[in-house]
C-alpha positions in Angstrom: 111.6 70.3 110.3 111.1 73.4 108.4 111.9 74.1 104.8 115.8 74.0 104.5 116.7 76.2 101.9 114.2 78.4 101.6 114.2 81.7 99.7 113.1 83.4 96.8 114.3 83.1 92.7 114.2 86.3 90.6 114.1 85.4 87.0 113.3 85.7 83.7 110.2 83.5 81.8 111.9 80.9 79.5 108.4 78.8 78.9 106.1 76.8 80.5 104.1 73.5 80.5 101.2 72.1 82.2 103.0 68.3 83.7 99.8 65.6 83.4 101.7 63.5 85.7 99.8 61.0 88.5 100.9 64.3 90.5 100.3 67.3 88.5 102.3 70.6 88.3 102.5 73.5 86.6 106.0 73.7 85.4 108.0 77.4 84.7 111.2 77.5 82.9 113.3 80.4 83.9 117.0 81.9 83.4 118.6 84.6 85.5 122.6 85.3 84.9 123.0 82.4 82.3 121.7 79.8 84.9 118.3 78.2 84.1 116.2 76.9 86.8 112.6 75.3 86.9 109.6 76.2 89.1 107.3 73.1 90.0 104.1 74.4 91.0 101.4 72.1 92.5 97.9 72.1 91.1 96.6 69.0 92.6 97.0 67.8 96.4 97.9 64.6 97.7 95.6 64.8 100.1 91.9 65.2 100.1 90.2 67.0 98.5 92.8 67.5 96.0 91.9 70.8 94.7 94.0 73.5 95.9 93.2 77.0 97.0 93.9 79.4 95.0 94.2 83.3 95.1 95.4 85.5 91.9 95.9 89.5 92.4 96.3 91.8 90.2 98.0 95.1 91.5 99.5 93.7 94.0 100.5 96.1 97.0 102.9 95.1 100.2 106.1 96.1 101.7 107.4 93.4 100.7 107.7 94.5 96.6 109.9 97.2 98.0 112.3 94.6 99.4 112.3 92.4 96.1 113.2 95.1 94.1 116.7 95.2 95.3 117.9 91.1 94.9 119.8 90.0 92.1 118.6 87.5 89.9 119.4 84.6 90.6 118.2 82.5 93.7 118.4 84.1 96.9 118.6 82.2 100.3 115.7 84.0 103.1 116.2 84.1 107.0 112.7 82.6 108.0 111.7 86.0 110.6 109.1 88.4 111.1 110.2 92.2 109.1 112.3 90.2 106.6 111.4 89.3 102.9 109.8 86.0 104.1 106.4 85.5 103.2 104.0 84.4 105.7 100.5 83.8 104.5 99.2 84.3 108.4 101.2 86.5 110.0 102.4 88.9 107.4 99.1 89.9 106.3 99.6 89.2 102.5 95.8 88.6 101.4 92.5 87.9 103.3 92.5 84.1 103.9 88.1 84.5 102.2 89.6 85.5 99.4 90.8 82.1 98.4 88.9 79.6 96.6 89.1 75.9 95.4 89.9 75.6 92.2 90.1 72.2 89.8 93.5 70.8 88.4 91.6 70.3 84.9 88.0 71.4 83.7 87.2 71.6 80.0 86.8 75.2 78.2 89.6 78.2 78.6 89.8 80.2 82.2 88.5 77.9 84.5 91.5 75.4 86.3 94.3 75.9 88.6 96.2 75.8 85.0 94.6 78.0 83.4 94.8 80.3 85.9 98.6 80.5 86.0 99.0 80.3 82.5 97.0 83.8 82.5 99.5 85.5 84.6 103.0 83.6 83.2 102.0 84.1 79.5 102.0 88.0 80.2 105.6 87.7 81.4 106.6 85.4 79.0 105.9 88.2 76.6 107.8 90.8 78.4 111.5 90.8 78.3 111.5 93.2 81.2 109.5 90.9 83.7 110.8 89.2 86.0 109.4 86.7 88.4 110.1 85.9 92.0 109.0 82.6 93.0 108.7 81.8 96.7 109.9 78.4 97.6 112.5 75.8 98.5 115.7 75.1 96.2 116.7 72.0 95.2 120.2 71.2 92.8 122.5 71.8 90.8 122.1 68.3 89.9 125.4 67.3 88.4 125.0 65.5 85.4 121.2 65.5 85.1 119.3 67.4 82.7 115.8 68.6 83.9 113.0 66.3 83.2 110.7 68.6 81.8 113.0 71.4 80.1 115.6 69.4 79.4 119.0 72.0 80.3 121.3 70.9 82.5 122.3 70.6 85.3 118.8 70.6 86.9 118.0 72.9 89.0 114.8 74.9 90.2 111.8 75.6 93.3 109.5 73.6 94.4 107.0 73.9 97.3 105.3 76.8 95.8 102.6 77.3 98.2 101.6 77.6 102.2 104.6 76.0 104.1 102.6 75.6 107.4 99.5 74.3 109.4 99.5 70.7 108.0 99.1 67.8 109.4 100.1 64.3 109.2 102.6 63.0 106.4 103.5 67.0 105.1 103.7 68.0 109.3 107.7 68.4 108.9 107.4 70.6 106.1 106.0 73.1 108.6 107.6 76.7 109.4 107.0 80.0 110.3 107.9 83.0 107.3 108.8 80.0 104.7 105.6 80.4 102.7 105.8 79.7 99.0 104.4 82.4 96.0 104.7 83.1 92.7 104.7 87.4 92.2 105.3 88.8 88.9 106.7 92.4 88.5 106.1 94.5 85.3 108.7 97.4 85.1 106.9 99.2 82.1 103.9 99.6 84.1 105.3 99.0 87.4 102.3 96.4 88.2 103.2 93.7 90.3 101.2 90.2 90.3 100.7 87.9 93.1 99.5 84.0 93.0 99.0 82.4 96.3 98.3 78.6 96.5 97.2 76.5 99.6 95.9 73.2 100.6 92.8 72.8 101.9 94.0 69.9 104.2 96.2 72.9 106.2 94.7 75.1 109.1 94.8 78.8 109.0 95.8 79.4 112.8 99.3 78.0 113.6 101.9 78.1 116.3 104.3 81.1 115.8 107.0 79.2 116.8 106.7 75.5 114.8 104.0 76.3 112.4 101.9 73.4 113.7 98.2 73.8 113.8 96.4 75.2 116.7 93.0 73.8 115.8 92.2 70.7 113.3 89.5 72.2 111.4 91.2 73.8 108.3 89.4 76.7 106.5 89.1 76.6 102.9 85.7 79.1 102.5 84.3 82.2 103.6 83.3 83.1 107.0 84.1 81.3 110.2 84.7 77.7 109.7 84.1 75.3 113.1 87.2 75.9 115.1 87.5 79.5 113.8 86.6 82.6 115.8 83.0 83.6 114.9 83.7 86.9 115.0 83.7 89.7 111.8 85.6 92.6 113.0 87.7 94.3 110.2 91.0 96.8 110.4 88.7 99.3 107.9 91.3 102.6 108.2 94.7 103.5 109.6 96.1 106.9 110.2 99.5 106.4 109.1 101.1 109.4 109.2 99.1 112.3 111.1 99.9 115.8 110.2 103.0 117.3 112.7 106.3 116.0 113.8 106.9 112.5 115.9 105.4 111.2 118.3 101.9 111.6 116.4 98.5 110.7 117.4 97.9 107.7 114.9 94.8 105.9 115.2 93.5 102.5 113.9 89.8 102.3 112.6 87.5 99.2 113.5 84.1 97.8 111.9 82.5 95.1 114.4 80.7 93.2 110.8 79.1 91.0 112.8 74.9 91.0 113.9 76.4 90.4 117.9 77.9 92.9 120.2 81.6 91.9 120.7 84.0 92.0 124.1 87.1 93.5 123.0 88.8 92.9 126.5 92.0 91.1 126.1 92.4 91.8 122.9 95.2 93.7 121.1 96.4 94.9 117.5 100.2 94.2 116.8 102.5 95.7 114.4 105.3 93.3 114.0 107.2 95.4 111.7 108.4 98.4 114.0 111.1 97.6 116.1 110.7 96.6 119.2 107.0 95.2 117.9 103.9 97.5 118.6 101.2 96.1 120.6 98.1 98.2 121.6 95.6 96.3 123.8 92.3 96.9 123.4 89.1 96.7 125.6 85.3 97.9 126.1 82.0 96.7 124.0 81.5 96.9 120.1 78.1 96.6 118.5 76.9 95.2 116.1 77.9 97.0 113.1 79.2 99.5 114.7 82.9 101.4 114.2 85.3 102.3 116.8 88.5 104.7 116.7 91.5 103.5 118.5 94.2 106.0 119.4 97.3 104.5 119.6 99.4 104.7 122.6 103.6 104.6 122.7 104.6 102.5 122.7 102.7 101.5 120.1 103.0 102.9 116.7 102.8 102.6 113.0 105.5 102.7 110.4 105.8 105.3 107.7 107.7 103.0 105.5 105.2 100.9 105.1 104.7 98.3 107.2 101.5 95.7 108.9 99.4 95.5 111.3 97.6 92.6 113.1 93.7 92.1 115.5 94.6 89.5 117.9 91.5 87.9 119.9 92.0 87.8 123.3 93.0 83.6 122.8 96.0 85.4 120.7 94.0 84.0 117.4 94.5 86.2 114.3 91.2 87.9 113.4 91.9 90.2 110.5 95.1 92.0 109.5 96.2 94.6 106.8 99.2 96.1 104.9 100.5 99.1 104.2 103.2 100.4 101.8 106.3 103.1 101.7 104.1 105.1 99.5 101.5 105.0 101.5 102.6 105.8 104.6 104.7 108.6 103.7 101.8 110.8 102.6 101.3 112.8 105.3 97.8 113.5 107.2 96.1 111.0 104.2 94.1 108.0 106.2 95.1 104.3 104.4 91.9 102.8 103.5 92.2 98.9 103.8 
């Protein structure tokens, strides 16, 4: 079954410390309204190969930060749904799966494991009495008359599962869900930067069931490019026309890039914004060449939202091919083209 209390923590960095157990985490202490909890992060798998993948960005911009903004500290309980605050690594278009890499638990000399890595980012906010962290995840305590093992305060209490909740297989297959993925973002008021680690296994598959999160092929896809199950196709979502000069209904249009060295069949194939309401799908058709670039008008129902929002290439087997984000800040300026 999916995740059962899944949601997101807003708090305050306490300390940290790298756990050299027989299964390795990275362990965050954290307080929000006089309560302290502890964030377990994996940095080794179970399953093999162990190393996890891992994706660190700097700048961070999505929708979403708009949402997270607005919680209280404290740990807040998520509806697992499309439009929500839910992360979902496939479907709500956080990152580019290529841009995740393996990384090792350990490796001797500074900036170069899993642990390292997270230290880089954590440190910062541990230094900032502003920051505030909001880690993705499922909740487990209060644990009445138990101090934490690591930290020590008591009762324990803290999130774990702080990486892709979906597309496994095997002993981790109930753990799957739709819009229950687990993150670590960091927010700096000062500067208004916001930070966002993203951690997978390389055991799980990138293209899953929208329903049960299950795998839909058994090849999972840890490196660039197509892996053996994957759709060999390279087009990209290179440009959006949010918000065209004039009142609504305006003629927004979606920019393509066929990447690939072969001409592509777009027939049966369709971009999808989930996040207007009801959801905007545009189907698509004719020939794209190689390297060539197509302008897609959109068509109402189909639209784009001006509060920022996503948008998704489905191949004509319903398989995600690329997808992009915008934000409330981008969308709103007017006639200016959102280059992804």
């Amino acid at each position: 079954m999916p995740l059962k209390r899944y949601g997101v923590l807003r708090a305050a960095v306490i300390d940290r410390r790298i756990e050299t157990t027989d299964t390795p985490h990275y362990q965050i202490h954290l307080r929000a309204a006089g309560v302290d909890y502890r964030a377990a992060v994996n940095v080794r798998s179970q399953q093999s190969p162990p190393d996890l993948l891992y994706l660190g960005l700097d700048r961070f911009q999505h929708p979403v930060t708009d949402k997270l903004r607005d919680l209280p500290d404290g740990f807040n309980e998520l509806e697992s749904r499309s439009g929500g605050t839910a992360l979902d690594y496939i479907r709500g278009n956080l990152f580019q799966r290529e841009q995740m890499r393996p990384v090792p638990t350990a490796a001797p000399g500074p900036e170069n494991d899993l642990g390292d890595f997270l230290d880089h980012y954590v440190q910062r906010a541990l230094g900032d009495p502003g920051a505030r962290a909001y880690v993705f995840g499922e909740a487990w305590g209060p644990e009445q008359n138990k101090p934490d093992k690591i930290f020590g305060f008591a009762p324990g209490n803290g999130v774990h599962d702080v990486h892709m909740n979906q597309g496994n297989a095997g002993q981790f297959a109930g753990d799957n869900g739709v819009h229950q993925d687990g993150a670590l973002l960091l927010h700096f008021p000062a500067a208004d930067d916001w930070v966002a680690v993203f951690l997978a296994f390389q055991s799980q598959v990138f293209h899953t069931d929208d329903i049960t999160g299950h795998p839909l092929s058994t090849v999972p896809h840890p490196g660039p490019g197509p892996g053996p199950s994957e759709p060999d196709h390279l087009i990209r979502i290179v440009a959006a026309l949010v918000n065209p000069v004039g009142p609504a209904p305006e003629p927004e249009t979606v920019t393509l890039l066929n990447a690939s060295p072969a001409e592509i069949d777009l027939t049966g194939w369709s971009l999808v914004s989930p996040t207007t309401q009801p959801v905007s799908r545009q189907p698509l058709e004719g020939r794209l060449g190689a390297g060539a670039i197509v302008q897609v008008h959109l068509t109402p129902p189909a639209a784009l939202g001006n509060r920022g929002g996503t948008l998704t290439l489905l191949d004509a087997d319903g398989l995600k091919v690329d997808g992009v984000a915008w934000t409330a800040d981008q969308g709103r300026r007017e006639g200016w083209t959102v280059v992804f």
